[in-house]
VOGU-3710 file (C-alpha; in Angstrom, 3 decimals, decimal comma):
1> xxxxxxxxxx> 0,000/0,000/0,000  1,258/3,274/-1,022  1,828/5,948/1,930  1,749/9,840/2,411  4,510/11,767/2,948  4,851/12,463/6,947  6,762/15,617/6,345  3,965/17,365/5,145  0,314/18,399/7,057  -2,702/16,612/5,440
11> xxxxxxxxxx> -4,904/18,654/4,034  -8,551/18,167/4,961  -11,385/17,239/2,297  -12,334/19,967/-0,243  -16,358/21,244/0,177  -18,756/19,050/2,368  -16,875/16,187/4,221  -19,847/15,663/6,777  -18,304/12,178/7,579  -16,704/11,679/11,425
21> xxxxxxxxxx> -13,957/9,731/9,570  -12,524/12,387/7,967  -11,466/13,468/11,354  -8,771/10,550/10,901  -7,892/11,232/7,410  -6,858/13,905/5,146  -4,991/14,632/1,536  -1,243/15,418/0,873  -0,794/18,787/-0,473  0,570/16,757/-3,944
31> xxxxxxxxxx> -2,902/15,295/-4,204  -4,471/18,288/-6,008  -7,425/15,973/-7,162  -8,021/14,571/-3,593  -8,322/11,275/-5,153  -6,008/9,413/-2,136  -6,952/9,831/1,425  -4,206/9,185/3,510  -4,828/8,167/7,341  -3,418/10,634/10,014
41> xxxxxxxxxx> -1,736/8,192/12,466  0,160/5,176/10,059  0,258/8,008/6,907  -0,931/5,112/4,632  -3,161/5,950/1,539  -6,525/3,800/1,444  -8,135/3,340/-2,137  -11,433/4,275/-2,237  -14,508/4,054/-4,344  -15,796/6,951/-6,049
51> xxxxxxxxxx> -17,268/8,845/-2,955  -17,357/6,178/-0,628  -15,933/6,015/2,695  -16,484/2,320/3,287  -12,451/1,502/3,307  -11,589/4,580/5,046  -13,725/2,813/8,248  -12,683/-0,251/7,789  -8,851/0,456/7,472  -9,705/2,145/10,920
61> xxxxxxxxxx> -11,404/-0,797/12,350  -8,610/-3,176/11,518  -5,501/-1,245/11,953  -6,227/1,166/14,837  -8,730/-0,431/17,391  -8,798/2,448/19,819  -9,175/5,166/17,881  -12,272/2,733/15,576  -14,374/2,798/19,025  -13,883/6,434/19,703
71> xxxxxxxxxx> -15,008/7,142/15,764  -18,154/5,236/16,677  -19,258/6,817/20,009  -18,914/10,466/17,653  -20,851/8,388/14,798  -23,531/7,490/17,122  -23,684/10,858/18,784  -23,972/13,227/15,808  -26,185/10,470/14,129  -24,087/10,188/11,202
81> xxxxxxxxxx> -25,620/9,604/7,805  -22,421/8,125/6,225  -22,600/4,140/7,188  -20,757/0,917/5,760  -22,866/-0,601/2,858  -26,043/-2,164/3,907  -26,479/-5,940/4,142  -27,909/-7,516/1,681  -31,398/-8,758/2,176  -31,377/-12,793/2,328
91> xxxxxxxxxx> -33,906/-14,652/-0,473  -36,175/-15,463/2,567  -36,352/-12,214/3,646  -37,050/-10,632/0,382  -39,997/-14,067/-0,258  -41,516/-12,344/3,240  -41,428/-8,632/2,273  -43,634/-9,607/-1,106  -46,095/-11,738/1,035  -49,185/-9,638/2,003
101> xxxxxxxxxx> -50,563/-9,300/5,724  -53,079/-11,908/6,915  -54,950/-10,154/9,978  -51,874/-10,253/11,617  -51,518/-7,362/14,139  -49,877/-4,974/11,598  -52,775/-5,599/9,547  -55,470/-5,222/12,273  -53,899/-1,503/13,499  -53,633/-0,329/9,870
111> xxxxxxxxxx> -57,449/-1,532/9,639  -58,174/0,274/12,603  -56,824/3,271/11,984  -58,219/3,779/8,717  -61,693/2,968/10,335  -61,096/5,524/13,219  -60,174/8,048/10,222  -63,135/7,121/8,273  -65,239/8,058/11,933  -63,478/10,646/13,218
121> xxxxxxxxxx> -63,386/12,650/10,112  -66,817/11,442/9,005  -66,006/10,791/5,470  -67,832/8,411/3,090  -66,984/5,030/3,260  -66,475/4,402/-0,048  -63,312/6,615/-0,220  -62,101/2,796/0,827  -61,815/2,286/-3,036  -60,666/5,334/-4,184
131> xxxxxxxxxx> -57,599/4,874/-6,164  -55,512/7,895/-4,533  -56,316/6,529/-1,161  -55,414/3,341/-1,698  -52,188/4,487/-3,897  -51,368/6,305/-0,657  -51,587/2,968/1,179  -49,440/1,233/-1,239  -46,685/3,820/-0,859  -46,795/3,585/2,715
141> xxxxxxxxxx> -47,075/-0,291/3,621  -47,110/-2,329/-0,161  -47,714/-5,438/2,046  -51,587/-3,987/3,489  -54,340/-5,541/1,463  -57,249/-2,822/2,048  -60,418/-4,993/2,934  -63,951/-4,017/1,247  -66,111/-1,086/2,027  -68,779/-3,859/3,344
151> xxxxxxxxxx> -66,184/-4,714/5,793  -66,143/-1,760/7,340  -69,669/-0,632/6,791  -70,525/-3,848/8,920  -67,372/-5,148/10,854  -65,182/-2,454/11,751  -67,168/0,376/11,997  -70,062/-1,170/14,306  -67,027/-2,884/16,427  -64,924/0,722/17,146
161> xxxxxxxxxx> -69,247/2,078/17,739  -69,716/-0,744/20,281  -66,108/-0,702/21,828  -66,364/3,213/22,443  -70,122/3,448/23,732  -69,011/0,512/26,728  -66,096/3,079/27,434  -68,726/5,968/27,356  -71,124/4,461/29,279  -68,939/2,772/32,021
171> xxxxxxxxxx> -67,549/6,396/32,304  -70,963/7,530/32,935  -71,563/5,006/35,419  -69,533/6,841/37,620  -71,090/10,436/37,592  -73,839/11,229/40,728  -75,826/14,177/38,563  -76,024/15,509/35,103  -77,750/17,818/33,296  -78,932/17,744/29,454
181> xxxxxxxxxx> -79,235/19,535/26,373  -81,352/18,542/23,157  -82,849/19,756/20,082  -83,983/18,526/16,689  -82,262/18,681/13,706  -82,525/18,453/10,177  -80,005/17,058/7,713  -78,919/18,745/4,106  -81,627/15,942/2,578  -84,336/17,216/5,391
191> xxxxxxxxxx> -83,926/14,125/6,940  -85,068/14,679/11,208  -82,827/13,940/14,133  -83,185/14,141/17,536  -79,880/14,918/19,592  -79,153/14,277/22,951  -76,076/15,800/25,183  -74,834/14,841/28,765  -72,707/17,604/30,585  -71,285/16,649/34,372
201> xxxxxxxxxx> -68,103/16,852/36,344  -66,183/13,528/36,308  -64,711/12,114/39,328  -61,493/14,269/38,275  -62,952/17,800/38,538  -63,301/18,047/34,992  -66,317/19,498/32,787  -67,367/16,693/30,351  -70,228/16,986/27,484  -70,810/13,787/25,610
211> xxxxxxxxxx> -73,346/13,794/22,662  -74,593/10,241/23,112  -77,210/10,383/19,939  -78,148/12,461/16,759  -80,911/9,714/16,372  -82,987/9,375/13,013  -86,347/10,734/13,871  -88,916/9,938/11,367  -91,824/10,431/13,588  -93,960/13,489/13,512
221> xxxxxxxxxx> -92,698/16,090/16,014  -95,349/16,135/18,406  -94,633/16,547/22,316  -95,778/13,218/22,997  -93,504/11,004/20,742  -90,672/13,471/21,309  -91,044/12,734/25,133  -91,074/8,814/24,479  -88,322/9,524/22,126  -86,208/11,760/24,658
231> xxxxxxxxxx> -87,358/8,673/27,528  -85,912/5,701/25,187  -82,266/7,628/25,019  -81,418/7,862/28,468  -83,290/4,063/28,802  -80,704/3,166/26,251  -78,091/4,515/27,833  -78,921/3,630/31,329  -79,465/6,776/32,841  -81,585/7,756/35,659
241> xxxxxxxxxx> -84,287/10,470/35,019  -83,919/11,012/38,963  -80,172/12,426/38,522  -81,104/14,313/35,773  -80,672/18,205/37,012  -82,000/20,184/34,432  -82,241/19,963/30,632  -81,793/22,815/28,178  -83,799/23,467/24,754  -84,835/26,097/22,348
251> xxxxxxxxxx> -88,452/27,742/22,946  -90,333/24,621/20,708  -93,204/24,413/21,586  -93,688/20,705/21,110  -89,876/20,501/22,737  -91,116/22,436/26,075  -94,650/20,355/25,746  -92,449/17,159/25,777  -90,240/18,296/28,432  -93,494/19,410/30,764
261> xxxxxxxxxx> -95,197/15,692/29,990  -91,895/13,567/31,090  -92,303/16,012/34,551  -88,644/16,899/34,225  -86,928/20,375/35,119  -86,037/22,114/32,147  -84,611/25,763/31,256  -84,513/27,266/27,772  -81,724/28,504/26,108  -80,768/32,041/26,774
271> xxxxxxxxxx> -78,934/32,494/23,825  -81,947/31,261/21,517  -83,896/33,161/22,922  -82,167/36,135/22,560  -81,742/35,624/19,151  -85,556/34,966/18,817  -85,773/39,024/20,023  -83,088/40,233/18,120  -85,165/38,376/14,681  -87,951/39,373/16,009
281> xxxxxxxxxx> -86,514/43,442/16,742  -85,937/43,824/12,929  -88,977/43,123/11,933  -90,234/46,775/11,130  -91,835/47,836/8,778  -89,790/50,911/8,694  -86,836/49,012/7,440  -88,162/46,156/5,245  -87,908/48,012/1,991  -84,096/48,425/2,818
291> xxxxxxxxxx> -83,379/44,962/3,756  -85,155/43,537/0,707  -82,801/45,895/-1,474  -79,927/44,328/0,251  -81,624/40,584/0,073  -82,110/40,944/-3,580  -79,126/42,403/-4,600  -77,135/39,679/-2,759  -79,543/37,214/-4,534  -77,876/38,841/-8,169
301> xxxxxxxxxx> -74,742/38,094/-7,018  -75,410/34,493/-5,844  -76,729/33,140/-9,159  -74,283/35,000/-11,641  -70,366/34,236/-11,984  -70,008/37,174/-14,347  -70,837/39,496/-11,346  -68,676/37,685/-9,307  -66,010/37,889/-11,464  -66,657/41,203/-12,198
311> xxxxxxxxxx> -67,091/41,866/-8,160  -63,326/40,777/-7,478  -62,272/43,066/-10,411  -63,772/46,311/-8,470  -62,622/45,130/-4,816  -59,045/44,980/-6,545  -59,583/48,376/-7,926  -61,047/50,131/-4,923  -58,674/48,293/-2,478  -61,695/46,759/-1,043
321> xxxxxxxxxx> -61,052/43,317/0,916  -61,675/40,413/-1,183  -64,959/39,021/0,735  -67,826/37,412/-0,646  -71,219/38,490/-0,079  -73,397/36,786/2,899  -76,962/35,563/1,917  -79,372/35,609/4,946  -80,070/32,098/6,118  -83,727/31,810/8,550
331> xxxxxxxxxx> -81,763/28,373/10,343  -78,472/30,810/10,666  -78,110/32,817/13,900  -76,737/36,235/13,248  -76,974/35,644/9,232  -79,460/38,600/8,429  -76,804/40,957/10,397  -73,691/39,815/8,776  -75,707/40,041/5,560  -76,031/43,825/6,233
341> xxxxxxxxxx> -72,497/43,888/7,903  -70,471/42,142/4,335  -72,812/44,434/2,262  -71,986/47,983/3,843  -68,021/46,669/3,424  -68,289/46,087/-0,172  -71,455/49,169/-0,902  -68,787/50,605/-3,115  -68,054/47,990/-5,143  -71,875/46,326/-5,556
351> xxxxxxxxxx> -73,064/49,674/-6,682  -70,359/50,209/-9,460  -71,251/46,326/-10,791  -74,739/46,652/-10,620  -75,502/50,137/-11,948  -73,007/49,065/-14,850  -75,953/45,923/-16,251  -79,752/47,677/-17,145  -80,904/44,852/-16,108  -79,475/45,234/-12,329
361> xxxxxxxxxx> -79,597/48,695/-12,018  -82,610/48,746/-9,903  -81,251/46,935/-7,225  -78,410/49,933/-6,546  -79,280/50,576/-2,711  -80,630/54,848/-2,262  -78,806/56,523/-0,109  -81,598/56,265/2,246  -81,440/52,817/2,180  -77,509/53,017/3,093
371> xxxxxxxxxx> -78,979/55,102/6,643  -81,579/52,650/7,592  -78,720/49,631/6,576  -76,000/51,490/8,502  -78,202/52,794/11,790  -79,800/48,662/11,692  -76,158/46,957/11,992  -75,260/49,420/14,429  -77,750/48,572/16,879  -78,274/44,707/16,079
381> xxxxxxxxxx> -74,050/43,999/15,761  -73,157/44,714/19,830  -76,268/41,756/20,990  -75,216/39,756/18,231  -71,713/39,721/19,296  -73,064/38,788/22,768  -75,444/35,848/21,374  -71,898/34,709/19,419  -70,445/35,033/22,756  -73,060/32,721/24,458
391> xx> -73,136/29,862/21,689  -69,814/29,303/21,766
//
């Protein structure tokens, strides 16, 4: 083996040497192409491989013990990136790798975390099939054989239902009181549901609210079934109507008739009804012709893109923030005054993209209508911050 000349000071590696071995090597000053790495305590030059430093550690393993131990103590500390050559995987090993799982535990946690994914996130369960999803999977663990969407529809979602309601309802076991909170619902489809939530202090001092149902409720809304329905989910649940503290609903009447007939104590909701006043404070007559200016020129906006598009070309020309408009929504607490609110913002740019079409040119809001707008958000905003305030 050819050696270094020990006259002269090795030179360390040119650019990035991240390696911890290059702390025991180094380049005489002939070497101009760096080519020869030369070891700093027996001065002999170790052939290398292209960029590899696979001889350099194991001319330090075999020819200088000590100094090979305290190279891999810095190795393991600095978590060094440059390592020998990896060992080759054995034909057994590689036969394994290409054999998929068979509801082995790898495959059961995989399974189980896609169906606590598919719950938490409430997403369709078809999006089982999807090719991107399982392309994803395929990337991640090519030995995880995705089972059907029946499989989860009727195995694995039912199973993580059934294995959290026991923890839910051993957990309730333990509470002395509770109080309540329902109200019907209806779904995009205007399909019914009936909710039900539990609020107490655990053994732990801690506030806990649990919504044990959003129950399909087909029935016709009348105080009587809704009392039977309201009785069945804390049956179901096995929860005493004689800890039950007080329950909260909206002003229903069939709710509060149901609530009256199971004989059990009940409080509405502030916030509702506050916001029932506040709907019910703007209704006057004295400002319906400006809110139905605002309402219908909204409406133009909703059902045209060209006004849209023509919308973010003013906002960008009057420096106006780029907002859409709000449409008033009857189910929507609030949405009439942050209709009002979004439309004052953007006044400027509505009237400029409205009085420009014949056909919308009506619709420009009158200065008076801008007062009664203006003086209505100004009293409505301050309670509807507060009924915000409440909800949340």
């Amino acid at each position: 083996m050819a050696s270094c000349s020990r006259e002269l000071t090795l030179l360390p590696k040119k650019g990035t040497g991240n390696s911890v071995i290059w702390n025991w090597f180094g380049f005489d000053a002939a070497d101009e192409t760096q080519s020869k790495p030369c070891c700093k305590i027996c001065f002999k030059a170790v052939a290398t491989g292209s960029s590899s430093t696979t001889n350099l550690f194991q001319h330090l393993r075999n020819k200088h013990r000590e100094e090979w131990e305290k190279c891999s103590r810095l190795r393991s500390e600095n978590g060094s990136s440059s390592t020998p050559a990896k060992k080759q995987t054995t034909l057994p090993e590689s036969f394994t790798n290409c054999v998929p799982y068979k509801n082995g535990a790898r495959w059961k946690a995989i399974t189980e975390a896609i169906t606590f994914y598919i719950a938490t996130d409430m997403l369709p369960i078809y999006s089982v099939e999807k090719r991107g999803f399982n392309h994803m999977l395929k990337v991640l663990d090519a030995r995880y054989v995705v089972p059907s969407r029946k499989y989860f529809a009727n195995v694995a979602l039912p199973h993580l239902y059934n294995t959290t309601r026991e923890k839910i309802r051993s957990e309730l076991e333990e509470m002395q009181f509770y109080s309540a909170t329902t109200d019907l619902w209806s779904s995009r489809t205007m399909q019914p549901y009936l909710s039900l939530t539990v609020h107490y202090i655990n053994i732990s001092w801690t506030l806990r609210s649990i919504c044990l149902q959003t129950a399909y409720f087909p029935d016709n809304h009348t105080g009587e079934i809704i009392a039977h329905g309201l009785k069945d989910a804390l049956s179901s649940w096995g929860l005493s109507e004689e800890r039950l503290v007080y329950i909260t609903s909206d002003s229903g009447t069939n709710i509060i008739k149901a609530l009256k007939d199971n004989n059990w104590p009940s409080l509405q909701c502030f916030g509702h009804r506050l916001h029932n006043a506040i709907e019910n404070g703007v209704k006057d007559p004295r400002i319906d012709r400006a809110i139905g200016v605002c309402k219908k020129a909204v409406s133009a906006f909703s059902y045209s893109w060209k006004k849209m598009r023509d919308m973010t070309e003013v906002q960008a020309e009057l420096g106006l923030p780029q907002h859409l408009l709000i449409s008033e929504s009857p189910t929507r607490w609030g949405s009439r005054q942050k209709m009002i609110e979004r439309f004052l913002e953007q006044e400027k740019a509505i009237t400029r993209v409205l009085g420009a079409d014949k056909k919308t040119h009506h619709l420009v809001p009158t200065w008076q209508d801008l007062e009664v707008l203006e003086a209505t958000n100004k009293a409505v905003k301050p309670l509807q911050d507060f009924t915000d305030a409440l909800s949340g």
